[in-house]
N, C-alpha and C positions, 0 to 999 in steps of 0.2 A: 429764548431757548435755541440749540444749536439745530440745523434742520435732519444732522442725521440722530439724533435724540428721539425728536419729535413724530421721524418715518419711524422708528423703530418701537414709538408707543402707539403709533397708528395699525403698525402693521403685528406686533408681537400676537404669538400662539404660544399658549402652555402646553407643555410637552413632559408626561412621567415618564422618563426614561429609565425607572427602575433600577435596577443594578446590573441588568447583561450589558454589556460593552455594544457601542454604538459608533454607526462613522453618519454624517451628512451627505445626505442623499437628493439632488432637485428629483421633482414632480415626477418625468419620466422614468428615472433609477427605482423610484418608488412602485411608481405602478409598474414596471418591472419584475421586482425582487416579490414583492405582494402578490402579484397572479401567480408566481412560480410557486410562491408558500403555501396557497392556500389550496392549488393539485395535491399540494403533496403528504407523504406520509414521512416520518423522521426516521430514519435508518434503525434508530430502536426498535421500532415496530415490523422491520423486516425479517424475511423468514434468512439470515446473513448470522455468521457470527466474526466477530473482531477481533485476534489473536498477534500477541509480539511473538517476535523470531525468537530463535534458539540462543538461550544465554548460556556459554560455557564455562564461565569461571575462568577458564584459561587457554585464551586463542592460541596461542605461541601450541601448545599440545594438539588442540584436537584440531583444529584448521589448517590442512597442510597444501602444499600445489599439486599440480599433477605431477611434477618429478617424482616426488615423494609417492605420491598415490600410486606410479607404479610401478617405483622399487619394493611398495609393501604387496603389492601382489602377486609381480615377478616370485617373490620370496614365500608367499602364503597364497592362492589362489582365492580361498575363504576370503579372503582380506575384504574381496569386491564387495562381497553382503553388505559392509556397513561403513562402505565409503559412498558417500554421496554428494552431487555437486551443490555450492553453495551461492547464493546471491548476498550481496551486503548491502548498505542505503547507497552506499556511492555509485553503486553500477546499474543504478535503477534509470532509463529513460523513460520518457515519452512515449508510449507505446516498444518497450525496447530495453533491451538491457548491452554494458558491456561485462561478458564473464571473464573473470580474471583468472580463471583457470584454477581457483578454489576449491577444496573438497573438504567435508566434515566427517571426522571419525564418530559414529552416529552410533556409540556405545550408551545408548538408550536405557531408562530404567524401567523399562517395561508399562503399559498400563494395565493397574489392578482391576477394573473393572471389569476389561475387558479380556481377564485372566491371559494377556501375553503378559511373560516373564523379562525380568532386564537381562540386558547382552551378557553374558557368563566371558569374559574376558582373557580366559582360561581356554578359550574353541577358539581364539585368535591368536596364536603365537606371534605372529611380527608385530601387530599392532600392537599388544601388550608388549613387546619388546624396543617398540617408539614410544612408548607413553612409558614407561621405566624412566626414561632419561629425564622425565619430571616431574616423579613420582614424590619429589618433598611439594613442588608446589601443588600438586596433585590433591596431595592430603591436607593443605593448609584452605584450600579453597572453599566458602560455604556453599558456594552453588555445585553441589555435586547429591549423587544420590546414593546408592547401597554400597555402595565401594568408592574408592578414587578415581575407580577406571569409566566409572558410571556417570552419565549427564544426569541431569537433577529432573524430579519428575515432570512429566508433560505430556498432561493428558488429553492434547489434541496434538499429538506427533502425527497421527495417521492422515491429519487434513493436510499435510501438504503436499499429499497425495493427489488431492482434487486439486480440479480445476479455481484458480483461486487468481485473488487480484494480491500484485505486492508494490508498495511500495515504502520511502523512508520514511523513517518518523520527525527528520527535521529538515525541509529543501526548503529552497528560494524557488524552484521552477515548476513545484507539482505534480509529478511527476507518476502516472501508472499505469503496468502491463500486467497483461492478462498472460497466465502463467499453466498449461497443462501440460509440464516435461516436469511437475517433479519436483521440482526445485524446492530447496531447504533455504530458510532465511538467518543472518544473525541477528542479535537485539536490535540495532539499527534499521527494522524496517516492522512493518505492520504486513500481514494478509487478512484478507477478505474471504470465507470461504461461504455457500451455500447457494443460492435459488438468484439467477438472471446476474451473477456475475458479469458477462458480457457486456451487457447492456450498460451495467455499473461503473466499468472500465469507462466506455465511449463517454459518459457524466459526466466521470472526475477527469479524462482529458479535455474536455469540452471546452469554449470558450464563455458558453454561460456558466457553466458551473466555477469557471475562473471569475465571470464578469457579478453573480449574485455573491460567492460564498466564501471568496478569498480574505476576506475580514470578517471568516470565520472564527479561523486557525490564528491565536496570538503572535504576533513580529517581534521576534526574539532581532537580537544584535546583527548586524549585515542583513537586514531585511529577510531571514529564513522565518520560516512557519512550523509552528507545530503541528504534529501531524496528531495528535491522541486519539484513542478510542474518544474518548469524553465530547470533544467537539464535534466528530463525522456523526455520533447517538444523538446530537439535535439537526444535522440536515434532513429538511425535507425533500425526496426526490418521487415525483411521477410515478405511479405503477403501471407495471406493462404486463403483455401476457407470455406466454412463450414463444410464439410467433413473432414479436419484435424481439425478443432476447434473439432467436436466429438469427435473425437480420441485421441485429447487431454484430453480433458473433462472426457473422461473413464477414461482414467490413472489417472488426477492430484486427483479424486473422491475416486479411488481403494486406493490411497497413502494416502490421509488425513482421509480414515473410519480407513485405519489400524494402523497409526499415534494413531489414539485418543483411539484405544485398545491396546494400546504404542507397537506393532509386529513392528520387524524390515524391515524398508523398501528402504535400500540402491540401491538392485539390480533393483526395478521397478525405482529409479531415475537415475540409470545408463541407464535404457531403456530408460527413458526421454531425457537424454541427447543424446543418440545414434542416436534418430529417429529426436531432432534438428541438429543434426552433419549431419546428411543426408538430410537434408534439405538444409540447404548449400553446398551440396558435396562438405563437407570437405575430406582430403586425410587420408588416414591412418594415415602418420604421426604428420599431424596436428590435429589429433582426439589424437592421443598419448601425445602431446607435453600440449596442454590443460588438460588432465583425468579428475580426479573427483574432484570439488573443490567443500571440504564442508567448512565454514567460521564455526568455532566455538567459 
């Protein structure tokens, strides 16, 4: 008999790997990924809810630059109410975004619950006089709401208000910023809104959270990841209190001011990942075996 036959019936372990998607892991990967899991609570169970960007039916209409945004205000001052800047998956970094100088005409269908009414498009003369010009593709479109002029209902418009985590729904590089200006997203990206955001941000930049959970998210074609709700609802991550959500909060704040004055800011994300490594009392050598994973 051949001898690697022979090692392989000596040494074989049955293994039910069930039906969830699995990659091979040596000893230390494992007791890795296992001490993390077994902290942890699944994002399901977080006090967070998971919400896609704004889908307009028709970018060309309500997504315009700042040229546009203010020639329609120059000409309508009202305009300003329901221009708002927008983020898309592509401008999403690393603690960091680039804005493209994006703005969504944010003619809203109102939410019924919470008895606010949809934008009356009738109170906007120029903006209704920009959206005229595609007023057939306007009406052809399913994704709209009590008129043409209307975006389709969405009933957490108000969250992106909060403070909230955004990022794409399809990268190679993982990419997420913590977001309190506001910002409006399109379909192309996911936010996070509710209880220790902060701290959530510094995770999913994290080099553990690259180094446990990256063969999470399925590898679609050129090595990109999906981002779904579906798959972040089985991560389990750490619970903290709000005293480390602070603390978090400082740092992930300190990192994206100095991001966007483009200073380099490797070593404060080395402390990120340090103070998550101690969180988990990982071992020295499992803080080694991990280091610094930056996805480029």
């Amino acid at each position: 008999m051949h001898l690697i036959s022979v090692f392989i019936r000596q040494n074989a372990v049955f293994c039910n790997f069930g039906t969830e998607s699995w990659v091979v892991l040596s000893p230390i990967e494992q007791r890795i990924k296992a001490k993390i899991e077994a902290v942890g609570t699944p994002l399901k169970d977080w006090d967070i809810n998971i919400y896609r960007g704004i889908l307009t039916g028709y970018n060309e209409a309500f997504i315009i630059d700042g040229k546009k945004k203010d020639e329609l205000i120059a000409e309508d001052p009202k305009s300003a109410e329901i221009i708002r800047p927008i983020l898309r998956g592509r401008d999403i970094k690393r603690y960091g975004y680039d804005f493209a100088d994006k703005w969504l005409i944010n003619t809203h269908n109102g939410i019924r619950e919470k008895g606010i009414k949809p934008i009356n498009i009738n109170d906007y003369p120029a903006i209704k006089n920009h959206l005229d010009k595609y007023h057939l593709e306007l009406e052809k479109r399913q994704d709209k709401g009590d008129t043409p002029y209307n975006l389709r209902n969405c009933a957490y418009m108000e969250d992106f208000d909060s403070q909230k985590i955004i990022y794409p729904n399809m990268t190679k590089f993982l990419p997420f910023v913590y977001d309190d200006n506001q910002f409006l997203t399109n379909q192309k990206c996911f936010i996070i809104t509710g209880k220790h955001v902060a701290f959530l941000t510094a995770f999913f930049n994290s080099s553990l959270f690259k180094y446990c959970f990256r063969d999470s998210f399925p590898e679609l074609q050129g090595g990109t990841r999906e981002l779904s709700k579906i798959f972040f609802d089985k991560i389990p991550i750490i619970r903290i209190d709000n005293e480390i959500n602070t603390l978090f909060k400082t740092k992930i704040i300190e990192i994206q001011t100095l991001k966007q004055q483009n200073i380099e800011t490797k070593q404060l994300e080395i402390e990120v990942d340090n103070l998550i490594f101690n969180l988990y009392q990982l071992t020295s050598e499992e803080k080694a075996l991990i280091g610094f994973i930056e996805i480029q």
